[in-house]
PDB file as gemmi writes it, atoms N, CA and C in Angstrom:
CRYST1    1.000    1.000    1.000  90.00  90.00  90.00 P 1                      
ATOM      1  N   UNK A   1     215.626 -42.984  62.328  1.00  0.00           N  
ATOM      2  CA  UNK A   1     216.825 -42.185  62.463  1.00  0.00           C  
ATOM      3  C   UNK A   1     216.446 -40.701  62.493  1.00  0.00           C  
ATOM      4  N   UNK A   2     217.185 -40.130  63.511  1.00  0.00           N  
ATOM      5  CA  UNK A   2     216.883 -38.632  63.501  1.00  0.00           C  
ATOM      6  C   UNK A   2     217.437 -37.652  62.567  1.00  0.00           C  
ATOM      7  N   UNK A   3     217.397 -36.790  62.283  1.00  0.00           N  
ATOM      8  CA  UNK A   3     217.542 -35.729  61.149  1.00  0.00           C  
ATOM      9  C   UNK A   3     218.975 -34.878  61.874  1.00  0.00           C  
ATOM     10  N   UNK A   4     218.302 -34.457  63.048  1.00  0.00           N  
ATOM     11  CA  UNK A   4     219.208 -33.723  63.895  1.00  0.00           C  
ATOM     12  C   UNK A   4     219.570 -33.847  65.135  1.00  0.00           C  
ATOM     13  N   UNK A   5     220.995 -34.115  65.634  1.00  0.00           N  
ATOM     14  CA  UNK A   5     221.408 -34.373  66.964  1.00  0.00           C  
ATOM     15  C   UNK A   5     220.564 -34.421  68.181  1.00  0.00           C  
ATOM     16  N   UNK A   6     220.085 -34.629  69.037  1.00  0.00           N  
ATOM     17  CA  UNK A   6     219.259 -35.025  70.253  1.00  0.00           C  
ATOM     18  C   UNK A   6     219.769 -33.030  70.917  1.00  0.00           C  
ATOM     19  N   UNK A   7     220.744 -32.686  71.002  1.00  0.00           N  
ATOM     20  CA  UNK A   7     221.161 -31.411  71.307  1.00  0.00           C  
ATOM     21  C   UNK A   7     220.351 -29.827  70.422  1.00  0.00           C  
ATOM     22  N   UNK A   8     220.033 -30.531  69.163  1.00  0.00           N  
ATOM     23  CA  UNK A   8     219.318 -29.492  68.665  1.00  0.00           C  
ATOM     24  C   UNK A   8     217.875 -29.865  68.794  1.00  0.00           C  
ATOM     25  N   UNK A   9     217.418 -30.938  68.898  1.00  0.00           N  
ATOM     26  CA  UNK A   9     216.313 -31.331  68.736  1.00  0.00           C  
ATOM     27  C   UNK A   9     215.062 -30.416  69.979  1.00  0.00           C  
ATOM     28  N   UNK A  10     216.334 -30.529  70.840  1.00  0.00           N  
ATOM     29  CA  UNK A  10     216.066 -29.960  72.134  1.00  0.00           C  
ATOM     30  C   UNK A  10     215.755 -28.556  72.367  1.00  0.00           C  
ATOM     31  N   UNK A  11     216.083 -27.651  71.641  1.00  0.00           N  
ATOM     32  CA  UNK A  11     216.489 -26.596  71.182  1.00  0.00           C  
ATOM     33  C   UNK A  11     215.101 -26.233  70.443  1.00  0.00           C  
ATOM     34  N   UNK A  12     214.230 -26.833  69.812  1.00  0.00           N  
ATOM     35  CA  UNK A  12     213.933 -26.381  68.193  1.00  0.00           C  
ATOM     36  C   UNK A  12     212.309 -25.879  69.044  1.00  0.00           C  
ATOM     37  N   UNK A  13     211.637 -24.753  68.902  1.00  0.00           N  
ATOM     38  CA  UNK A  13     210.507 -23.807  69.072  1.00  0.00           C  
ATOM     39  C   UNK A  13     209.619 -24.511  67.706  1.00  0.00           C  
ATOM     40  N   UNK A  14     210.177 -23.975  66.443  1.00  0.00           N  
ATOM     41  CA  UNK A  14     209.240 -24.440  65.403  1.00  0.00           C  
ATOM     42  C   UNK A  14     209.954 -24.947  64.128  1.00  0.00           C  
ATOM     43  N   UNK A  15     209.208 -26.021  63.324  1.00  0.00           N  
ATOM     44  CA  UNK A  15     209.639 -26.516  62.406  1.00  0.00           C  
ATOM     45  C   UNK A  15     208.839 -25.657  60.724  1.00  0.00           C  
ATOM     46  N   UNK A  16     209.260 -25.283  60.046  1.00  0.00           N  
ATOM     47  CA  UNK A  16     208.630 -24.923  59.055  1.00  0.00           C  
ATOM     48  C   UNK A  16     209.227 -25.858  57.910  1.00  0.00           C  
ATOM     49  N   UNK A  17     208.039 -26.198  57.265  1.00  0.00           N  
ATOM     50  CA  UNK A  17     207.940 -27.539  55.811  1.00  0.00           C  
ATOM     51  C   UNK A  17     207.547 -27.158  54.603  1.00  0.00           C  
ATOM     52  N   UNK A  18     208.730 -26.940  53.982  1.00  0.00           N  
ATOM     53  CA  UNK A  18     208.363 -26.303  52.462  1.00  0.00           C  
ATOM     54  C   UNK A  18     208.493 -27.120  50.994  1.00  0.00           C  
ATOM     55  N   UNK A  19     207.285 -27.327  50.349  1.00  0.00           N  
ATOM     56  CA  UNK A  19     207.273 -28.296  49.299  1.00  0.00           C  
ATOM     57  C   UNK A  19     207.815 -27.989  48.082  1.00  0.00           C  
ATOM     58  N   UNK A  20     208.748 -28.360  47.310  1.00  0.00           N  
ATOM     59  CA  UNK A  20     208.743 -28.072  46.123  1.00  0.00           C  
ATOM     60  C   UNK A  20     208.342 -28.464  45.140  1.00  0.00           C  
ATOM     61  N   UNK A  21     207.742 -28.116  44.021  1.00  0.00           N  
ATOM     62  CA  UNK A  21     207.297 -29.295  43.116  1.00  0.00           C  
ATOM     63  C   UNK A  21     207.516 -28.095  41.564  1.00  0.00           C  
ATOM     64  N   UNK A  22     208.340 -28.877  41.212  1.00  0.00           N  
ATOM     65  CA  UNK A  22     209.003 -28.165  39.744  1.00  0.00           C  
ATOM     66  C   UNK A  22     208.175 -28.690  38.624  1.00  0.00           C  
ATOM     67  N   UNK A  23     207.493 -29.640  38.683  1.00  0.00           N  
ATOM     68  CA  UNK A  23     207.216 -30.451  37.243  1.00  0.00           C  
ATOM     69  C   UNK A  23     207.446 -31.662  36.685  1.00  0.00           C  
ATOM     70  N   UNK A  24     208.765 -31.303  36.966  1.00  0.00           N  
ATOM     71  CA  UNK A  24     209.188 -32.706  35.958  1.00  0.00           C  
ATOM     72  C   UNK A  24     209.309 -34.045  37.142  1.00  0.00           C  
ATOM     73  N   UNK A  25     208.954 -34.936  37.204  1.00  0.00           N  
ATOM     74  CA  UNK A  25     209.556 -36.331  37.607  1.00  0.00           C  
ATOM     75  C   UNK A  25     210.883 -36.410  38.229  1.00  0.00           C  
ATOM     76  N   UNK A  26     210.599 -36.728  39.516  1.00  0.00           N  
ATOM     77  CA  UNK A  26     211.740 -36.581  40.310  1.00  0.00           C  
ATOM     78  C   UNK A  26     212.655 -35.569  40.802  1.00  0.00           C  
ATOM     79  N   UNK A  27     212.202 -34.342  40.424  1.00  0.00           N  
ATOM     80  CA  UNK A  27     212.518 -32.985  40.710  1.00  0.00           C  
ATOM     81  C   UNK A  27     211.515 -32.331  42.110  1.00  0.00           C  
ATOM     82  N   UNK A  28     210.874 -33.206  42.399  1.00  0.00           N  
ATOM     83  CA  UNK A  28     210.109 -32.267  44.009  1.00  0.00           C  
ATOM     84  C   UNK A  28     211.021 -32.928  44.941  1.00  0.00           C  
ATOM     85  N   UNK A  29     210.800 -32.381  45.945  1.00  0.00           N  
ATOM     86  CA  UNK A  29     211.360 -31.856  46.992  1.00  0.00           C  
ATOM     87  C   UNK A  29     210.632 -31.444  48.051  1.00  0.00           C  
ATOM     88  N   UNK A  30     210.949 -31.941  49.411  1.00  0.00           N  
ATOM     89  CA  UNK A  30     210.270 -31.382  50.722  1.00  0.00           C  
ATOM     90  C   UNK A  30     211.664 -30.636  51.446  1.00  0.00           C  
ATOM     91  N   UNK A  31     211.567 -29.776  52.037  1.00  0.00           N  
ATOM     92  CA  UNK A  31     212.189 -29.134  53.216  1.00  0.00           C  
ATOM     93  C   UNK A  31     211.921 -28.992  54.483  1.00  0.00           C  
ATOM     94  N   UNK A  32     212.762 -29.408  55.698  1.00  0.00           N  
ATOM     95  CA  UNK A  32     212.187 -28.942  56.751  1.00  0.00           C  
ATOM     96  C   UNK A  32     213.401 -28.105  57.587  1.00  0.00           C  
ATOM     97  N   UNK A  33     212.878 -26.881  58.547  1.00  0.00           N  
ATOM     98  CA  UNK A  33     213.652 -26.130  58.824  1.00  0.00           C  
ATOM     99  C   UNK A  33     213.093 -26.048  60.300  1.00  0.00           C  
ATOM    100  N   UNK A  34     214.413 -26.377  60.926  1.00  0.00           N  
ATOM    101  CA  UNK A  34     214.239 -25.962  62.412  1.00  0.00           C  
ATOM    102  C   UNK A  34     214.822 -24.871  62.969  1.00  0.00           C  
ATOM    103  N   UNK A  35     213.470 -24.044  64.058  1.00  0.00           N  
ATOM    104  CA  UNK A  35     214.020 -22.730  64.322  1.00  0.00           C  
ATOM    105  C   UNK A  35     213.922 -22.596  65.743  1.00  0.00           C  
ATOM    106  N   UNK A  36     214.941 -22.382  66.434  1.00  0.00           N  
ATOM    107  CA  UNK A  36     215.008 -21.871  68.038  1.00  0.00           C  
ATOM    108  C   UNK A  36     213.878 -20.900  68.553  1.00  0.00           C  
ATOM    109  N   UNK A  37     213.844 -20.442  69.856  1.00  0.00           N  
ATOM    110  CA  UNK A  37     212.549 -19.296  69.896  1.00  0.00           C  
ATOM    111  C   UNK A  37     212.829 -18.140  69.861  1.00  0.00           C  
ATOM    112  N   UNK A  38     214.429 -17.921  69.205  1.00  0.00           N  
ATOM    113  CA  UNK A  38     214.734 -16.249  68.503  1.00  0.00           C  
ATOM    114  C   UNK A  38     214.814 -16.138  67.669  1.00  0.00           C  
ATOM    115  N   UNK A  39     214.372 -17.245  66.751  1.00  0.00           N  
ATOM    116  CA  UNK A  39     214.511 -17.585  65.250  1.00  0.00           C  
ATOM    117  C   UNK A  39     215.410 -17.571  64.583  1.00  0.00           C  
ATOM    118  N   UNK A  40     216.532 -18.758  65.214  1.00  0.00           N  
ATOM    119  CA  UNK A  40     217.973 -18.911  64.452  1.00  0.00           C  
ATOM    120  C   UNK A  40     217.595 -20.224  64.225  1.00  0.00           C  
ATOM    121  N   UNK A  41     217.879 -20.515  62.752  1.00  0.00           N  
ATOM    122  CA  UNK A  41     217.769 -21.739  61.950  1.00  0.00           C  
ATOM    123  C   UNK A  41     218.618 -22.481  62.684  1.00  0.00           C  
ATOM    124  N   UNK A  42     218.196 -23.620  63.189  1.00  0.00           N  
ATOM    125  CA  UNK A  42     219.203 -24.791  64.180  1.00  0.00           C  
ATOM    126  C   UNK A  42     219.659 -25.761  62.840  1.00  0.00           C  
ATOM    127  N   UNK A  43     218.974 -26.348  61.884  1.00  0.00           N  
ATOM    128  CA  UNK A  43     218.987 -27.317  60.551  1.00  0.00           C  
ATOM    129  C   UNK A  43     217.904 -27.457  59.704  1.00  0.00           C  
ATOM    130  N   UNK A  44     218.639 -27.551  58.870  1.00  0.00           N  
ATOM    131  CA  UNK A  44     217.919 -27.886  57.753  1.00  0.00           C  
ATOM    132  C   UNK A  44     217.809 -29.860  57.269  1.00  0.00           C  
ATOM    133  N   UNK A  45     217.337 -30.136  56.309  1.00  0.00           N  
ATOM    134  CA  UNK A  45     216.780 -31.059  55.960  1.00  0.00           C  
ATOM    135  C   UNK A  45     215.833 -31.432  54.811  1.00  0.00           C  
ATOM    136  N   UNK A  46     216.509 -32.075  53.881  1.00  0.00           N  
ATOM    137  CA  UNK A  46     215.506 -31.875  52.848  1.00  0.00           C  
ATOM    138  C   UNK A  46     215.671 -32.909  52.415  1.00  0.00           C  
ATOM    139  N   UNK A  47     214.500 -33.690  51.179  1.00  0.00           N  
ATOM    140  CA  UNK A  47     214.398 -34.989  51.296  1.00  0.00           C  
ATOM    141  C   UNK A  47     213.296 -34.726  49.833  1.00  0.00           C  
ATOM    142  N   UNK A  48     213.955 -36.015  48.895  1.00  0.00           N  
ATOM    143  CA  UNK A  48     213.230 -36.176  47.656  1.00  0.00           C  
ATOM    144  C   UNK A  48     211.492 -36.152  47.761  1.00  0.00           C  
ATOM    145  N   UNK A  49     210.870 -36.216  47.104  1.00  0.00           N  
ATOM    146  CA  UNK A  49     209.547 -36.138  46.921  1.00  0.00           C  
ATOM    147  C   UNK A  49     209.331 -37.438  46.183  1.00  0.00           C  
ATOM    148  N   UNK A  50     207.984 -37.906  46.927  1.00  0.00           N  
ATOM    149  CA  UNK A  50     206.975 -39.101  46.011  1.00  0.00           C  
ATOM    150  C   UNK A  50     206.562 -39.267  44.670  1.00  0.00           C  
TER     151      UNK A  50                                                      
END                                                                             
């Protein structure tokens, strides 16, 4: 399953992936951010950690 519409997907120059990791158990976190090629955030996306 895709994250973001087939319309933005189309759209997206670069993806930037940002990890979070707080510490505790079940508190990380990944991010991913899609950016056009004038650098307008098309979506976001973020998703629990391992």
């Amino acid at each position: 399953m895709a994250w973001w519409p087939e319309e933005i997907c189309q759209k997206v120059d670069k993806i930037i992936w940002r990890v979070y990791l707080l510490g505790d158990a079940g508190e990380d976190w990944h991010e991913f951010t899609a950016y056009d090629s004038q650098g307008k955030v098309l979506g976001v996306h973020r998703m629990d950690g391992y």
